[in-house]
N, C-alpha and C positions, 0 to 999 in steps of 0.2 A: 474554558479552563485558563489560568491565571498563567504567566509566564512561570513564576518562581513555581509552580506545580508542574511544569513540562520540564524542568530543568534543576531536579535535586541535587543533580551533580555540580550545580554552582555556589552551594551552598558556601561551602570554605570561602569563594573568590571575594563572596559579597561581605561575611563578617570581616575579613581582613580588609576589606574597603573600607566598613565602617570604623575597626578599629584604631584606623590611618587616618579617616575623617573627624573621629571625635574624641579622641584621647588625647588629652587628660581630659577637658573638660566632661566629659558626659558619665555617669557614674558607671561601673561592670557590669551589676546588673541588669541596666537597661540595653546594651549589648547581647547579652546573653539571653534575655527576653527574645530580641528582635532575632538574633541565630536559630533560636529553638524555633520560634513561631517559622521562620520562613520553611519550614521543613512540611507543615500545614497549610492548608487551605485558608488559617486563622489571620494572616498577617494582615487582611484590611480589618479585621474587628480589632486587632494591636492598634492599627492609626485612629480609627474611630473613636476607641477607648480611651485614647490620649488626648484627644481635641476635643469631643463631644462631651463625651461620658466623664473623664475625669478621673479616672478608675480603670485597674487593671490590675490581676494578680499578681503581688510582688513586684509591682513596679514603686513609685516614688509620690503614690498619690495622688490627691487631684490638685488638677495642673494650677488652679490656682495659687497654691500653698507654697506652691515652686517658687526659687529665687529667680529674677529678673533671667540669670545667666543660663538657667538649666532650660528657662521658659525659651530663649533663645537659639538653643542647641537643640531642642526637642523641634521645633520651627522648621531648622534646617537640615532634622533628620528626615521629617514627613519632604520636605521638595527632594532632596536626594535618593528618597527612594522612590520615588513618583516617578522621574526621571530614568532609573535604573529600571525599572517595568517599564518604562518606554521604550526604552534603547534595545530591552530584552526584546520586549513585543517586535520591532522594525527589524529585527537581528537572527529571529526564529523563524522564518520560514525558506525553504529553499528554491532557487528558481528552475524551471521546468518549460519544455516547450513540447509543442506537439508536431508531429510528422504526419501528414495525409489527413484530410479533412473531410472523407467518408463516413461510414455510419460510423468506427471504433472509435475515431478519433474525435469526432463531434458528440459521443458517450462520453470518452473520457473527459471531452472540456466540463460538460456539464458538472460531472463527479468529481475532478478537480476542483471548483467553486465551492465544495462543499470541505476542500482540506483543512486543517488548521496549520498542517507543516510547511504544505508547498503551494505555491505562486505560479502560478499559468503567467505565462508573460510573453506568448505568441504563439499562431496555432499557422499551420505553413500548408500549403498547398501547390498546385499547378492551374486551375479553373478557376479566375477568379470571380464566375458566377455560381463556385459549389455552395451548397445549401449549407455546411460546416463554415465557409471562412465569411458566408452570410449572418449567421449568426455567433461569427466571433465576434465581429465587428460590433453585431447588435447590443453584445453583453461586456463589450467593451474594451478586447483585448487588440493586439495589437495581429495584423491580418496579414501574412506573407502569401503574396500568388507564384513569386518564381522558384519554387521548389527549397532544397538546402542549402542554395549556392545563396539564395538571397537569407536565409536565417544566418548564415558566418559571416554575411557580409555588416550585420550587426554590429555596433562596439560593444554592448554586452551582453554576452554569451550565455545563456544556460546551464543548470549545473547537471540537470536531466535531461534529454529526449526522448520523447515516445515515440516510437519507428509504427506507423499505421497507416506503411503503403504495404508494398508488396517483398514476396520472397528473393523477386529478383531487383528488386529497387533497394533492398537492404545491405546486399553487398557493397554496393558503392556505398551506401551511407556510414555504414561500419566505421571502415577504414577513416572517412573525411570526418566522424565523430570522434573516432581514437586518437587522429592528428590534433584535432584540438583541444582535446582531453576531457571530454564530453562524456558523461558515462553514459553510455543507452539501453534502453527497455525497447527490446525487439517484439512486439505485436505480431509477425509473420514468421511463418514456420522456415524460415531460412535456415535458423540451428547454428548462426558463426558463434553465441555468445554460450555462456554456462546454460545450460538447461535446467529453468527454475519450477517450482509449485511451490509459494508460499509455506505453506504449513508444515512441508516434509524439509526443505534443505536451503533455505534465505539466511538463515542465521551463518552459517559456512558458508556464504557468497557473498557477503557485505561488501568487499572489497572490490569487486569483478567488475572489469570498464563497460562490459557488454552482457547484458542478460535477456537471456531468448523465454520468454514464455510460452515454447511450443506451440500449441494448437488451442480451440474449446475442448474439444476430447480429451483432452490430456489435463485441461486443468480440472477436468471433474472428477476422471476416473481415477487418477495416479493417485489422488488422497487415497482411498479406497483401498490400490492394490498395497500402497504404502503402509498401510493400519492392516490389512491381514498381515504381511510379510515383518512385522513387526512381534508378532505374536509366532505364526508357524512359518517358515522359508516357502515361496512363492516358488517351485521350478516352471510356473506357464502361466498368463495372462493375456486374455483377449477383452480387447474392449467391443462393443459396437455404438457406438452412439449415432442419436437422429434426432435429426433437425428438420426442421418446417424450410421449405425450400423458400418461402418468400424471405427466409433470416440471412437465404443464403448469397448475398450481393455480390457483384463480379470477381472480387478480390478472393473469396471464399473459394468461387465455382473453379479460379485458375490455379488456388494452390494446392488440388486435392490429390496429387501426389505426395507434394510434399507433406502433405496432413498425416496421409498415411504410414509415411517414412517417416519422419522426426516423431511424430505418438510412438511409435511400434518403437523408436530404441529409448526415448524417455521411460515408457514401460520400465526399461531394465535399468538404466543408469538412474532414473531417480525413484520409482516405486520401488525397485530389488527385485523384481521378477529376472528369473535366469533365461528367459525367452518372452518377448513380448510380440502381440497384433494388436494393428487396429481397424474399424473399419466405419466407414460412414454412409448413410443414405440420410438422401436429400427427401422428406417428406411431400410431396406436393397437397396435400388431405385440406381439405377446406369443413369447417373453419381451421388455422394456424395449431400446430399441435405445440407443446412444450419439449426443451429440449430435454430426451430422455436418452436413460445410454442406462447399457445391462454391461457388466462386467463377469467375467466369465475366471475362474481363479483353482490352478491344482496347485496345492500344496504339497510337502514331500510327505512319505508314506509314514503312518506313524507319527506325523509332527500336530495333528487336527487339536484343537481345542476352542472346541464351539464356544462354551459361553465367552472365553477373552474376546473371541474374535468379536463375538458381536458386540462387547461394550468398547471395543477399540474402535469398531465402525463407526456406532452412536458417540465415542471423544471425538472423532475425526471430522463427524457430520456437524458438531459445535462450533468446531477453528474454523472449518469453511463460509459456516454461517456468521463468525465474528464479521467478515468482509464482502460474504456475497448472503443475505438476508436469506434469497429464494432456494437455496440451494438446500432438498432435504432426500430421505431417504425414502422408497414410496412403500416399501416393506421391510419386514424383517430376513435379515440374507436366508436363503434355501442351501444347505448342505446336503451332501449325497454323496458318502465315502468321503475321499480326498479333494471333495471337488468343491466352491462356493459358490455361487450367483447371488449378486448384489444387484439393486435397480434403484437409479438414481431419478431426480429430476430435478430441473434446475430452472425458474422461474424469473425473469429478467427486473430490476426495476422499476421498470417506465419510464427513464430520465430523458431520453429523445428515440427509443426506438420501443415498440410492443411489447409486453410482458412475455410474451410467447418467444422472444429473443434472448431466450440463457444464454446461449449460444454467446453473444455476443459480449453479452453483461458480465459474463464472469469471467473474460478477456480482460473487458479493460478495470474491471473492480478489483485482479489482482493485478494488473499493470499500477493502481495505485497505491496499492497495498506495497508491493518491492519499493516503489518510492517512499512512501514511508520509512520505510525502515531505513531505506540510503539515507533519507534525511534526516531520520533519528542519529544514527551513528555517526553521521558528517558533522553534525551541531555537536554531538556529547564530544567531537573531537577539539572542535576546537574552542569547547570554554574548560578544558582539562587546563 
């Protein structure tokens, strides 16, 4: 995708450029050409059409026909805007770094490589024989071993962090991310930051220094309880989700309190459930099972309306899928009275861990998804 199609809101900045660049000599129209077109995808078949071709609808003909001066001006409209897609391109992405260089984080470098908005530009660790800051190094980023003290000791900073150590390594990092005004994407269920799921409340959090992505239980289910409670009032929600214990690496096994507590009150503050659980088992099942999680849902009495709910399930099961591919619905939900059960599963990538690691996957695939958007709104801010 072309720079002038990631950025319509630049539109004005660029024809007042040009109108400053070539007025009087360049004729309105071809102005006006070049405003309209940059709103399209068309603007390289405009320069094309100008140099090669000769022809263009309502423009001034073929370039031949042109006096010496307009042939001159048209010359130094194709570098000028050449230039200006350059500056745009070097200008459009934002930079990012990563925290912990275990499985999430060594996920996320991968899926990062694949951004268009955002720039990996150091992945930080403590080991520095871990298999992550091994292969940062291999794919050519820039490798920290001494933790966060050596990522600030940097001269240039990040505009993001992704926090992909632990619950209790987060606190500190919080705070020395806040100090230097770092906005962070909390990977562990520590809960200091806004409590986000992509698809239900990112839009009202664009601005938040700190955002906590809960749990994997939490980013599966909460779409879920979020699309019934959108349709009839949620008063209860239990999740159960399960994972293949080989998905579940030490960072997993030591937060499983906290898994349980920060899911159980995201439940209410961002699905709308008026009481939320949650609960996890660790699968040991050989071969690797996928991660599956049954949601459990009472509505209030009198509010049921089976078909919404279920086409609200199936809109919800799409937005997740915009960003995490694997992620689908295994049935259609089972009602019984006031009561739903939904059953999910969530199927990983591949990008450096098992497909059998939803679990993981959909960690750090809306860890890049919130960056986006920070980085969508960060850019639209400053070419206003």
């Amino acid at each position: 995708m072309s720079a002038v199609e990631e950025k319509p809101h630049s539109i004005e900045k660029v024809f007042k450029y040009l109108v400053v660049l070539f007025c009087p000599p360049i004729c309105p129209s071809m102005l006006y050409i070049a405003f309209k077109t940059f709103k399209s995808n068309y603007f390289e078949t405009l320069i094309e059409s100008l140099f090669f071709y000769g022809d263009y609808p309502g423009c001034c003909g073929n370039l031949e026909k042109l006096g010496v001066q307009t042939q001159t001006v048209l010359i130094q409209f194709r570098v000028h805007i050449k230039n200006y897609i350059k500056e745009e391109n070097d200008l459009s992405k934002v930079k990012v770094a990563i925290l912990g260089s275990g499985n999430i984080g060594t996920d996320l470098m991968i899926k990062l490589g694949r951004s268009e908005i955002l720039e990996l530009t150091a992945v930080v660790g403590i080991d520095p024989e871990s298999d992550g800051l091994k292969k940062a190094r291999e794919a050519g980023y820039i490798a920290i071993d001494t933790g966060i003290d050596g990522l600030l000791e940097r001269p240039e900073l990040p505009d993001i962090v992704f926090d992909a150590t632990s619950a209790k390594a987060h606190i500190r990092h919080a705070k020395l991310l806040k100090d230097a005004g770092i906005k962070a994407i909390d990977m562990t269920p520590a809960a200091r930051g806004v409590l986000v799921v992509p698809p239900v409340n990112i839009e009202s959090n664009l601005e938040a220094e700190n955002i906590n992505l809960i749990t994997c239980g939490g980013q599966a289910t909460i779409p879920m309880v979020h699309a019934v409670n959108r349709v009839s009032p949620v008063e209860y929600a239990e999740i159960v989700a399960t994972i293949s214990s080989k998905s579940a690496g030490p960072g997993t096994r030591a937060n499983i309190d906290e898994f349980t507590e920060t899911t159980s009150r995201a439940i209410q503050e961002v699905g709308g459930a008026k009481k939320g659980k949650a609960i996890i088992i660790l699968n040991p099942a050989e071969p690797p099972i996928m991660m599956r999680d049954t949601i459990h849902v009472l509505v209030e009495e009198g509010t049921m309306k089976e078909e919404k709910i279920i086409q609200s399930l199936k809109d919800m099961e799409k937005e997740v899928q915009s960003y995490v591919p694997g992620y689908r619905l295994r049935t259609e939900a089972q009602f019984d009275g006031n009561k739903v059960t939904i059953f999910i599963e969530v199927e990983g990538a591949g990008d450096y861990l098992p497909k059998y690691s939803g679990n993981l996957d959909i960690m750090t695939a809306a860890g890049v998804k919130v960056a986006e958007e920070f980085a969508k709104n960060k850019l639209a801010k400053e070419l206003v």
